[in-house]
VOBA-1610 file (N, C-alpha, C; in pm, whole numbers, padded with zeros to 5 digits, always signed):
BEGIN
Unk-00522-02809-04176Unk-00489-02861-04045Unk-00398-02765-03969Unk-00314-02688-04038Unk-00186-02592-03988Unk-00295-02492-03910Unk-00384-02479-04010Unk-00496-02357-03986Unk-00553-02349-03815Unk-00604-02461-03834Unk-00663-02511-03684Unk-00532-02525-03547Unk-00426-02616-03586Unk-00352-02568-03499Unk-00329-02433-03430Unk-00293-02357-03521Unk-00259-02195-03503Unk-00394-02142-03455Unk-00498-02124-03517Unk-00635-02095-03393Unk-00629-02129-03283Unk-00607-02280-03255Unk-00621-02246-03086Unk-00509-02301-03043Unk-00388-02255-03095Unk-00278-02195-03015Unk-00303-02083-02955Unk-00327-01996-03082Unk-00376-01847-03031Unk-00505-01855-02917Unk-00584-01909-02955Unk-00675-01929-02868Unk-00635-01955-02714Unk-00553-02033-02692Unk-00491-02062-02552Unk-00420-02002-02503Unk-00297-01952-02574Unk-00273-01836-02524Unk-00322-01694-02518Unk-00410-01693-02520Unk-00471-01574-02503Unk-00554-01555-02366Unk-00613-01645-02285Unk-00667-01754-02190Unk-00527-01732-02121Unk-00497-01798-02141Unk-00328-01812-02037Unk-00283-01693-01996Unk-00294-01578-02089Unk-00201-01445-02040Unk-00317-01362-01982Unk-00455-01387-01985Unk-00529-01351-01912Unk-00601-01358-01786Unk-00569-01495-01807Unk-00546-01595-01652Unk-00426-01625-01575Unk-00304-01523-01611Unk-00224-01557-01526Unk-00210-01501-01353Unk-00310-01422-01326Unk-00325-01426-01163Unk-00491-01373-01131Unk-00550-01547-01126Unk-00649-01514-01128Unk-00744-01445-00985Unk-00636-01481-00871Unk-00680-01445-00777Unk-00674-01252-00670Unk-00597-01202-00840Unk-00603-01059-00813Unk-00517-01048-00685Unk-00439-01066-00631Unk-00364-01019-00514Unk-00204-00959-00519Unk-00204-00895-00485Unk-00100-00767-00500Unk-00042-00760-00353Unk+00066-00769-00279Unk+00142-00764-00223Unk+00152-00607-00165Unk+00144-00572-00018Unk+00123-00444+00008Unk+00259-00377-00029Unk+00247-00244-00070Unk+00341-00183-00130Unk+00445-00167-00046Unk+00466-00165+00127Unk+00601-00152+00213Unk+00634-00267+00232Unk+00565-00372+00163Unk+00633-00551+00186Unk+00808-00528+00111Unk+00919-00574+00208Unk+00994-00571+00143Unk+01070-00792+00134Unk+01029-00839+00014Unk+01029-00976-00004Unk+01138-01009+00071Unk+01263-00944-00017Unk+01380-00967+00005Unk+01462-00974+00128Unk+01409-00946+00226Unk+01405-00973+00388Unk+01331-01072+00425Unk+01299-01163+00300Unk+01211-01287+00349Unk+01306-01448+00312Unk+01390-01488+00375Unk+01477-01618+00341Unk+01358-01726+00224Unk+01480-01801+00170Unk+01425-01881+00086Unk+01309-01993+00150Unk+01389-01994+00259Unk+01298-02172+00321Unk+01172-02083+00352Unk+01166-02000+00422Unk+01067-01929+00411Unk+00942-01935+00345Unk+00993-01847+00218Unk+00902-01827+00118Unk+00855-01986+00088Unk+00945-02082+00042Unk+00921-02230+00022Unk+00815-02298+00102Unk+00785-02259+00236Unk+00715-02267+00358Unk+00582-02192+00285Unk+00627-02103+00293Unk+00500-02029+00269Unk+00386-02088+00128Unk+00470-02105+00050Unk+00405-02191-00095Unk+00336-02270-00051Unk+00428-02360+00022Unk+00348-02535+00075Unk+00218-02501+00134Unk+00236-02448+00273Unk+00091-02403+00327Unk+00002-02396+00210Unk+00029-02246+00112Unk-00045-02193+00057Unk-00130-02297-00041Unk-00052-02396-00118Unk-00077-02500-00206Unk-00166-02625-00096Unk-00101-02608+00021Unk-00187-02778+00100Unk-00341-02663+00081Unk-00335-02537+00163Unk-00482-02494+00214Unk-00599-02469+00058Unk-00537-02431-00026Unk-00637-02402-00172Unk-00726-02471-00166Unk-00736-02642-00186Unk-00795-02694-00189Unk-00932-02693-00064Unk-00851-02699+00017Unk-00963-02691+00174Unk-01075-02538+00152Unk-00984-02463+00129Unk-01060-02347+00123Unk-01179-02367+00010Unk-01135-02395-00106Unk-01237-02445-00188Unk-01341-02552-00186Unk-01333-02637-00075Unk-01426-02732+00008Unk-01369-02872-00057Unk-01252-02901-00117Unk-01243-03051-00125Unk-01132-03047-00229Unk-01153-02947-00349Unk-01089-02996-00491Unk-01047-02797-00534Unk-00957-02847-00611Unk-00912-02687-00679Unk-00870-02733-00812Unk-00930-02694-00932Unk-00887-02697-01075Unk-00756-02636-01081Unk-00697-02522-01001Unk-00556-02502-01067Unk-00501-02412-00925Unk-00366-02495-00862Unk-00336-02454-00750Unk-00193-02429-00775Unk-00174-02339-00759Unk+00012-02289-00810Unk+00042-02189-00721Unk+00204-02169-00642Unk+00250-02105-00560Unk+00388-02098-00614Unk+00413-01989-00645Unk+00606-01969-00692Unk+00653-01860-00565Unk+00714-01962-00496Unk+00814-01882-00356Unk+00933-01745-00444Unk+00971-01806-00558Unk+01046-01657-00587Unk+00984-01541-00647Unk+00891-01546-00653Unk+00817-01428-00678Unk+00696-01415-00549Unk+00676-01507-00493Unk+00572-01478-00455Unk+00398-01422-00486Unk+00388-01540-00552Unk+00275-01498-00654Unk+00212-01656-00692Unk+00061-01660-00663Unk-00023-01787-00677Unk-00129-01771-00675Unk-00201-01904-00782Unk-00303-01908-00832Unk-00412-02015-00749Unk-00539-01999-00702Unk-00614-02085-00617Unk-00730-02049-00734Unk-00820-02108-00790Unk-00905-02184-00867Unk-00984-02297-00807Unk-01074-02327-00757Unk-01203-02385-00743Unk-01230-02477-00854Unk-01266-02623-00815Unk-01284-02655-00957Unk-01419-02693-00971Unk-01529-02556-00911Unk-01632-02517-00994Unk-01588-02368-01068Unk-01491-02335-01075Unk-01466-02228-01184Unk-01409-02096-01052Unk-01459-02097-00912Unk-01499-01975-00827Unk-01335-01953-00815Unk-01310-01813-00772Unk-01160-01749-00726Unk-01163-01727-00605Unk-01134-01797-00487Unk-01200-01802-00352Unk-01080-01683-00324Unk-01162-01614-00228Unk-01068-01478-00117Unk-00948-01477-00032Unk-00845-01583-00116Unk-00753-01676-00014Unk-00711-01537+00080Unk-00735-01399+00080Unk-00641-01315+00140Unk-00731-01306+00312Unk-00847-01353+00314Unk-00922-01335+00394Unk-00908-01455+00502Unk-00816-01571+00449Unk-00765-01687+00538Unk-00661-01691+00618Unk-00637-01759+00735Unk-00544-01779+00807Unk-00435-01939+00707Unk-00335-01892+00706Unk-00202-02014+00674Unk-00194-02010+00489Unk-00230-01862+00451Unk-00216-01876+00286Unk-00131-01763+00234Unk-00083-01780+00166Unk+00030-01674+00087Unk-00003-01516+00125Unk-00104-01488+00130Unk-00106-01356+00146Unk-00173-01314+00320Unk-00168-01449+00355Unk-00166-01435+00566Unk+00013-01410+00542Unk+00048-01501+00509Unk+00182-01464+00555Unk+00265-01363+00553Unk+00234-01321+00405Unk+00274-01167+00367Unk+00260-01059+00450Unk+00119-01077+00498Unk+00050-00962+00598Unk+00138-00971+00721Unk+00160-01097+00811Unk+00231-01092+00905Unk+00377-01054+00899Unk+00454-01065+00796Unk+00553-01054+00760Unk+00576-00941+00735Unk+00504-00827+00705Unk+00447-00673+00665Unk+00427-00632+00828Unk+00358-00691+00912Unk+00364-00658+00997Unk+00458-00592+01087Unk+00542-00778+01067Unk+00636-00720+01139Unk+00770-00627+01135Unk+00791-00656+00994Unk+00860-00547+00897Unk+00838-00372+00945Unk+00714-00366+00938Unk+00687-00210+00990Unk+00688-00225+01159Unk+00705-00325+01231Unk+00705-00303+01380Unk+00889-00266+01400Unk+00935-00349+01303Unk+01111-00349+01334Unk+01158-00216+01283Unk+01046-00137+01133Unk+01100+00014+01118Unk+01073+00086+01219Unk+01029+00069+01338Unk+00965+00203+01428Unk+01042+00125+01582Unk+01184+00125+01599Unk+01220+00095+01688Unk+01224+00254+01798Unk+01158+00153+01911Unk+01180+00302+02042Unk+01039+00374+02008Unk+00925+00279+01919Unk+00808+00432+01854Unk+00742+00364+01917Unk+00655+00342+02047Unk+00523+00275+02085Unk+00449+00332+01984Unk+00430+00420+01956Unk+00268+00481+01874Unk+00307+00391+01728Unk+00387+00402+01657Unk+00397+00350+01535Unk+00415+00240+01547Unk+00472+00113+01622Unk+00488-00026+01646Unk+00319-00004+01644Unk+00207+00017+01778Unk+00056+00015+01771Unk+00036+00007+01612Unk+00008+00138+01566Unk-00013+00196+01422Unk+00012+00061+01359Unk+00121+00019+01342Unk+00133-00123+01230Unk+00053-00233+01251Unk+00036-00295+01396Unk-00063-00386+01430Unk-00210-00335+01426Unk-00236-00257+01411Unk-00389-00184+01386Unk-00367-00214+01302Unk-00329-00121+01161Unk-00342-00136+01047Unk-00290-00262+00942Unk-00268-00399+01011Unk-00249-00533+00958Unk-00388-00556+00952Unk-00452-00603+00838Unk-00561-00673+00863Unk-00483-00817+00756Unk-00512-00898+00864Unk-00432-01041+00800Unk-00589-01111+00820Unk-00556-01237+00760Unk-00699-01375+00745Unk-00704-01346+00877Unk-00815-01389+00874Unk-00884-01477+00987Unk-00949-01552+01001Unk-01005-01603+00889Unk-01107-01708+00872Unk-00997-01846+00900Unk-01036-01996+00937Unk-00940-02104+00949Unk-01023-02168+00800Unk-00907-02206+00743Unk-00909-02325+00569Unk-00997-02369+00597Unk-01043-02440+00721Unk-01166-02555+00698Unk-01296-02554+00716Unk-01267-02386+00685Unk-01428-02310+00647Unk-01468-02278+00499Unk-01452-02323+00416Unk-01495-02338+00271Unk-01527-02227+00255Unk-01501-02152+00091Unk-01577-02039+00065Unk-01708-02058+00023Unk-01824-01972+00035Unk-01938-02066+00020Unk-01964-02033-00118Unk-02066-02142-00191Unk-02019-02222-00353Unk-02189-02083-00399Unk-02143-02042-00518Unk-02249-02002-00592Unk-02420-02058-00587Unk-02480-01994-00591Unk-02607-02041-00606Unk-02654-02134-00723Unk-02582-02064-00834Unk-02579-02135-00990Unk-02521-02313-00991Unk-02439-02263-00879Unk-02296-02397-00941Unk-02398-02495-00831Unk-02448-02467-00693Unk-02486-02588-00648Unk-02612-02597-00697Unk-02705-02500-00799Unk-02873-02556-00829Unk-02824-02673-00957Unk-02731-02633-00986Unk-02629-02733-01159Unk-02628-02861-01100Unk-02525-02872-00960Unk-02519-03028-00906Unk-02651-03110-00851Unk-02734-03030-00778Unk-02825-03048-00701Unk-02988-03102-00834Unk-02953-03021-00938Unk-03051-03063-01071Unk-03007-03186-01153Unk-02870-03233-01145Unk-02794-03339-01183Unk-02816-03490-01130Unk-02780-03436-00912Unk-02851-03501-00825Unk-02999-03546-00836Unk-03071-03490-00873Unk-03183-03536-00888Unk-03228-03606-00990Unk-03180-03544-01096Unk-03243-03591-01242Unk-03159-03820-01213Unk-03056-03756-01144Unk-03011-03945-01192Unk-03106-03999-01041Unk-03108-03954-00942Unk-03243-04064-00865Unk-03340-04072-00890Unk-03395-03981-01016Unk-03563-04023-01030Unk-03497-04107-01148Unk-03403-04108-01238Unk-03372-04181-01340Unk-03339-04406-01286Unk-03265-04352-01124Unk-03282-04507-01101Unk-03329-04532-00972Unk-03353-04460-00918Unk-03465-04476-00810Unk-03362-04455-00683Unk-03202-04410-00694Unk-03133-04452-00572Unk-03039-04258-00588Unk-03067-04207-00428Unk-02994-04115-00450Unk-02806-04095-00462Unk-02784-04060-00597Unk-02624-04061-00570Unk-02503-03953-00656Unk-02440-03979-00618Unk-02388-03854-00726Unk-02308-03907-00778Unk-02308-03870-00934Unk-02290-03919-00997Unk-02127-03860-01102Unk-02110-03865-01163Unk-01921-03817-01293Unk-02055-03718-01319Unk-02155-03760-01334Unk-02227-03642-01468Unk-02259-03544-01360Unk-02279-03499-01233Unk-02329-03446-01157Unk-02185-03366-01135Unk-02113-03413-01114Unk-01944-03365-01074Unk-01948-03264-01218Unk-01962-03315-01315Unk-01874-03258-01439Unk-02002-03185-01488Unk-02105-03160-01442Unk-02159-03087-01489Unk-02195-02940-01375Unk-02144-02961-01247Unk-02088-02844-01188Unk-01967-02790-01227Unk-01863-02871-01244Unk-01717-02796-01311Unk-01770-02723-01433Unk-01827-02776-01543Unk-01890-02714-01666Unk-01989-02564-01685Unk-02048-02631-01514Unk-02137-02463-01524Unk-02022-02338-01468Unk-01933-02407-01387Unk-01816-02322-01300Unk-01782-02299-01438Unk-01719-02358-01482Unk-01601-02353-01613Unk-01631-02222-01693Unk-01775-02211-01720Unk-01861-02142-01796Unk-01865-02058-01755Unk-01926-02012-01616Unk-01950-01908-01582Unk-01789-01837-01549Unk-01688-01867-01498Unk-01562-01805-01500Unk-01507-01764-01665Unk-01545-01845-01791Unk-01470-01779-01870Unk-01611-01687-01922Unk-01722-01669-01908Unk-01790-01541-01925Unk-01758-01430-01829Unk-01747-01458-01688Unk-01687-01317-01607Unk-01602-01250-01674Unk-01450-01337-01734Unk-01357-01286-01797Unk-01379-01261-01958Unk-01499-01237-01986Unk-01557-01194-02148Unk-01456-01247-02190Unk-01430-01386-02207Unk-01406-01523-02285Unk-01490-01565-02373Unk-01635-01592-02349Unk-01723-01673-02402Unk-01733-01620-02558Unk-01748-01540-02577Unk-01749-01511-02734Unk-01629-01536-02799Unk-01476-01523-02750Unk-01382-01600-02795Unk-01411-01741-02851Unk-01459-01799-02705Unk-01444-01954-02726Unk-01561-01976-02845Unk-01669-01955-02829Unk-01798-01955-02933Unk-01728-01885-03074Unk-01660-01817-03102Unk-01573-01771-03217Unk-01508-01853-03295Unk-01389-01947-03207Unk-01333-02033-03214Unk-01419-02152-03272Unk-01488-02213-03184Unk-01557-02319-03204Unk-01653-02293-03373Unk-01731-02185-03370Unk-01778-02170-03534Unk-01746-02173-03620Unk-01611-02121-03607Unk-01508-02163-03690Unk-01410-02265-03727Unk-01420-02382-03649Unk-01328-02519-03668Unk-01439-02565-03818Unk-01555-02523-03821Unk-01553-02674-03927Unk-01542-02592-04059Unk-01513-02467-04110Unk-01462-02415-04230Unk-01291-02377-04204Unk-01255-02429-04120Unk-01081-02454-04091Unk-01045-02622-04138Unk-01138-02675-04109Unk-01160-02842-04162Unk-01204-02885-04299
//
């Protein structure tokens, strides 16, 4: 039993330190944070945490924003890592504007370099309540789910099994992107000679 514990301890953390920023975003290198007040950054989280969900069209499996580092996770809970950097009102809009203006306040008296910084901002532009659009895989999963239960009772509806069997194909297909799947299939072959 010790055996199995310790497998997928290890097992999870291993997942965890590989998933700790799944949305790849890196902070431009002349961002200086520390010219950014607390309420601020705190501001900035909230947005970032209300919009995840919207951006993802309804629901997000794992939505996290830490104002002192500045650093957060948006997750889809069909598995997808939506482009939060490409949105207006999300952690890394704000950054950009904040970068902005940071390099407009280094170039006092510079028309050409104040220009230069607003050219070279490319911040969101898309508005949250444009969804990122969902995989081909993840909606033929719901849409084959959808169907299979109205020919099953004659009434179209969607159903827990239709829901959870898009999270499942998401689920799936995100921990194969991250060459997971043979972990987890490792793991799993091995519980019943750990038992």
């Amino acid at each position: 039993m010790r055996s199995l514990a310790l497998l997928l301890a290890v097992f999870v953390a291993g997942i965890a330190a590989q998933d700790s920023n799944p949305n790849n975003y890196t902070p431009p290198p002349t961002f200086n944070a520390g010219a950014v007040n607390d309420a601020t950054k705190n501001g900035w989280c909230t947005a970032q945490r209300n919009n995840c969900p919207k951006i993802c069209g309804g629901a997000a499996s794992r939505n996290e924003c830490q104002p002192d580092t500045l650093t957060f996770a948006c997750v889809c809970i069909d598995g997808t890592v939506p482009n939060v950097a490409s949105y207006k009102d999300t952690l890394p809009y704000y950054i950009c504007i904040a970068n902005r203006d940071q390099c407009v306040q280094n170039h006092p008296n510079d028309a050409e370099g104040q220009t230069k910084c607003q050219e070279d901002a490319k911040c969101g532009t898309k508005e949250v309540d444009q969804p990122e659009p969902k995989s081909s895989s993840t909606l033929a999963a719901a849409s084959t789910m959808q169907t299979a239960s109205a020919t099953a009772t004659g009434k179209t509806t969607t159903t827990a099994a239709a829901a959870t069997a898009a999270t499942s194909t998401g689920a799936a297909a995100a921990l194969g992107a991250q060459g997971q799947t043979g972990l987890l299939v490792g793991a799993l072959a091995a519980l019943p000679f750990v038992l």
